[in-house]
C-alpha positions as CSV (number, residue, x, y, z in Angstrom):
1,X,20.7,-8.0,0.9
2,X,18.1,-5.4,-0.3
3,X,16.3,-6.0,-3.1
4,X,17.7,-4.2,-6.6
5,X,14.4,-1.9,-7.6
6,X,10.9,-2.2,-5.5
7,X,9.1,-5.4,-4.8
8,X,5.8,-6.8,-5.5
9,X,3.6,-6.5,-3.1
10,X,2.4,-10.3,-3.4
11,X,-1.2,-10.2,-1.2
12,X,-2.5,-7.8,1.3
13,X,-5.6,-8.3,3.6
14,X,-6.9,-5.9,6.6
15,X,-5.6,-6.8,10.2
16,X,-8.5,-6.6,12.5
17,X,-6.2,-5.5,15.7
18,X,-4.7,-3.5,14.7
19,X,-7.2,-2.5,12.3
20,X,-4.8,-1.7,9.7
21,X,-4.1,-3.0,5.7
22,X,-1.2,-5.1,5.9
23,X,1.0,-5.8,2.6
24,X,2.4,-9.0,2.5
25,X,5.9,-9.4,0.8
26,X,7.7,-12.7,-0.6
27,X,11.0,-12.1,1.6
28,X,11.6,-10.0,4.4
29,X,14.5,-8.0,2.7
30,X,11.7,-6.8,0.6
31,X,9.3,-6.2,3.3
32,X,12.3,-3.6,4.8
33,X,12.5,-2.1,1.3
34,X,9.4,-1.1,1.7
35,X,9.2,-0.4,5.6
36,X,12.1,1.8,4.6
37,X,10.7,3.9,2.1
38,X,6.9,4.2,2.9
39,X,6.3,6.7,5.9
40,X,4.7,5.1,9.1
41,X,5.2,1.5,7.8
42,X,5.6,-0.8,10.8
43,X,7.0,-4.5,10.8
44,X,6.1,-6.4,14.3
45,X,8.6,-8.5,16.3
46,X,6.1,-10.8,16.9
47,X,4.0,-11.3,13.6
48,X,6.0,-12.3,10.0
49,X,8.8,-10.4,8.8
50,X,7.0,-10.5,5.5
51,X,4.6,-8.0,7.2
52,X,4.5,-4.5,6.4
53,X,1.8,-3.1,8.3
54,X,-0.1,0.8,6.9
55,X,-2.0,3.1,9.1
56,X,-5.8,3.0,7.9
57,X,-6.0,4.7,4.4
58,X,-8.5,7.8,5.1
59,X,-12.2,6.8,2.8
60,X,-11.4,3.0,2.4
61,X,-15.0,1.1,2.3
62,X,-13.2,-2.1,2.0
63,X,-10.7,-4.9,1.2
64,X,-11.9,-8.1,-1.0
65,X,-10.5,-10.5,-3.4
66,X,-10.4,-9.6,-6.9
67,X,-10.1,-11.5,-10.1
68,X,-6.8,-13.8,-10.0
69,X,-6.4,-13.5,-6.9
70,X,-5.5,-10.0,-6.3
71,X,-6.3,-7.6,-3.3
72,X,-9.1,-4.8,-4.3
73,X,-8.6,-2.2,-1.9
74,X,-12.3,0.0,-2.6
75,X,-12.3,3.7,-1.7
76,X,-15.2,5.5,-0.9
77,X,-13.9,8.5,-4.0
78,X,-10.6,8.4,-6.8
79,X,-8.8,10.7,-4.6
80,X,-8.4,8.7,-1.7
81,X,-7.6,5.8,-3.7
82,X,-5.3,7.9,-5.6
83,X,-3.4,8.7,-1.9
84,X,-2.8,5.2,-0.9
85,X,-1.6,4.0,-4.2
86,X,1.1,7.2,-3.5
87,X,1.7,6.4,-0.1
88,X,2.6,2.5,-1.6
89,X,5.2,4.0,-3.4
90,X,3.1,3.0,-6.6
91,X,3.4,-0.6,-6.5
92,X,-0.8,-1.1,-6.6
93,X,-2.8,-0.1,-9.9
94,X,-5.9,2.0,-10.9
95,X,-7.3,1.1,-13.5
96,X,-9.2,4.7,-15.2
97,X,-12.9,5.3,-14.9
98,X,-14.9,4.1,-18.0
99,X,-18.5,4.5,-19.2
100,X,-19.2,0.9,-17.9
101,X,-16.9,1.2,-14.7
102,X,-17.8,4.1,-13.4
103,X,-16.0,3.5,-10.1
104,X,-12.7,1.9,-11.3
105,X,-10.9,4.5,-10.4
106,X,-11.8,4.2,-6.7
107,X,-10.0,0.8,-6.2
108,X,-6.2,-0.2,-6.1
109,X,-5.1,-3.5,-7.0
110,X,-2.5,-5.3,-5.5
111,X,-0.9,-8.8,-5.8
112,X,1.3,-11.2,-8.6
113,X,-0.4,-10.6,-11.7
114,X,-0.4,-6.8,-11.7
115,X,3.2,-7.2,-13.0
């Protein structure tokens, strides 16, 4: 049974082969939500279910930990991070660019407590 609305994305990390971001789902129903509605989202027979794996995001830098717990996905400008967050259907969060965090904006958060 699909899920009601869209999941959280629970964690993510990079997949080294195939070098791809992978978004990690708390059931597979919600992990097929997702597959369904995201364009070139691929779930193998042989890894988890839970797995949603991305093509490479064009101008990420980098994926790292970020403060309770989540995934920081860094992006080399706003509009590439801006991209990915669309092509995740919106379920990561930019936070804007302030006088102090002057590269905010380049970085999606994903995970638990973005909700």
């Amino acid at each position: 049974m699909a899920p009601p609305g869209p999941p959280t994305i629970q964690t993510a990390f990079l997949s080294v082969k195939p070098l791809e971001p992978v978004m990690v789902f708390n059931s597979a129903d919600e992990a097929f939500w997702f597959q369904d509605k995201v364009r070139q989202g691929r779930v193998f027979v042989d890894q988890s279910q839970k797995w949603v794996f991305l093509p490479m995001p064009e101008g990420l830098l980098r994926v790292r930990t970020a403060k309770d717990g989540d995934i920081a996905f860094d992006f080399d400008g706003p509009a590439h991070a801006d991209r990915f967050n669309q092509s995740i259907k919106k379920l990561g969060r930019i936070f804007p660019r302030t006088a102090d965090k002057l590269k905010w904006d380049c970085t999606v958060y994903i995970g638990k407590s973005l909700k």
